[in-house]
N, C-alpha and C positions, 0 to 999 in steps of 0.2 A: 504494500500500500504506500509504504513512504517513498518505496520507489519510483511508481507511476504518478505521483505529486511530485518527485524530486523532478523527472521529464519532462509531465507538462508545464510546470512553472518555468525550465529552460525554455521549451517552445513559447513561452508567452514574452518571455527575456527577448529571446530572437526576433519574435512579432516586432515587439517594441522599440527594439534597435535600429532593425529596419523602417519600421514608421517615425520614427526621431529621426533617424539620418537624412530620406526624402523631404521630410521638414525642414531640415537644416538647409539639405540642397536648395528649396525651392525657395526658400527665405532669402538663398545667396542671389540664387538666380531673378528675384522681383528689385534686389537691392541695385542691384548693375544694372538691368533694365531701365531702374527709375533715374540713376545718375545721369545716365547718358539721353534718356528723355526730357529729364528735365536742366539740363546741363545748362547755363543760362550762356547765351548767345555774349559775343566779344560786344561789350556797350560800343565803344568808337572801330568804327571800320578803318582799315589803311591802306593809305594810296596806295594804288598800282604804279607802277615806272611806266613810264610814261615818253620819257626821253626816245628818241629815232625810231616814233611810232608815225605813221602818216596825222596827219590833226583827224582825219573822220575816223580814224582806226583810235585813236586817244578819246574820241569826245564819244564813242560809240563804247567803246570799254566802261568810260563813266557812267553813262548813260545805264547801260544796263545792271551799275553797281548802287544805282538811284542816286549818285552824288550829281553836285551842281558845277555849272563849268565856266572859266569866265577867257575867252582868247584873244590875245594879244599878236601882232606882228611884228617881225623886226625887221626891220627895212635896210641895218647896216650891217648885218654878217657877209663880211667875203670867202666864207668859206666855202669850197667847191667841193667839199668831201659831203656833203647832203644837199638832198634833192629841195627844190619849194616846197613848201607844208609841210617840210616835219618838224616836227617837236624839239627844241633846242634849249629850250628852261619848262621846268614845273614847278609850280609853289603852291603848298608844301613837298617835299621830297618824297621820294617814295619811303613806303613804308611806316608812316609818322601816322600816327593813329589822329582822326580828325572827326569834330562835333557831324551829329546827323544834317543839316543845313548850310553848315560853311561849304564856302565852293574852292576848288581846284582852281587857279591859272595855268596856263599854259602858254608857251610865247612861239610863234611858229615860224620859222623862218620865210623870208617873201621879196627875196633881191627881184627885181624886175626888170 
């Protein structure tokens, strides 16, 4: 008698461990779920580089990243190593993390 009590009380052991462990598991597994669910989004987005991008490849890039755009021409680069309208200053730099409505400059090259 105390031996088949000794048995099923293991079985009921084993039950348990088992149903504790899947519990544990699934407790880990709702935890990670929810971090990366609710993981909260970077507040300030950061410029793209933007440098020796054609100006409608730069302001289309912005564009799609919802930032605002403000362009500028420079009318005195003699540089012959870039084409008209590319991208030759950005302000702020790339990378620089910036408020949801401030705007981008971009200065575009435009010898004529």
């Amino acid at each position: 008698m105390f031996k088949t009590w000794l048995l099923s009380s293991f079985e009921i052991n084993l039950r348990f461990r088992k149903i504790y462990l899947l519990a544990i598991i699934g407790a880990i597994l709702v935890t990670i779920s929810l971090v990366f669910v609710y993981k909260p989004a970077s507040e300030n987005p950061k410029v793209p580089l933007l440098v020796g991008l054609s100006e409608q490849e730069a302001v289309s890039k912005l564009e799609s990243l919802r930032m605002n755009v403000n362009i500028q021409t420079d009318t005195n680069n003699a540089s012959d190593l870039l084409k008209n309208g590319t991208v030759i200053v950005q302000t702020p730099g790339a990378n620089i993390p910036i408020e949801k409505d401030a705007a981008i400059t971009i200065t575009v090259k435009n010898n004529k």
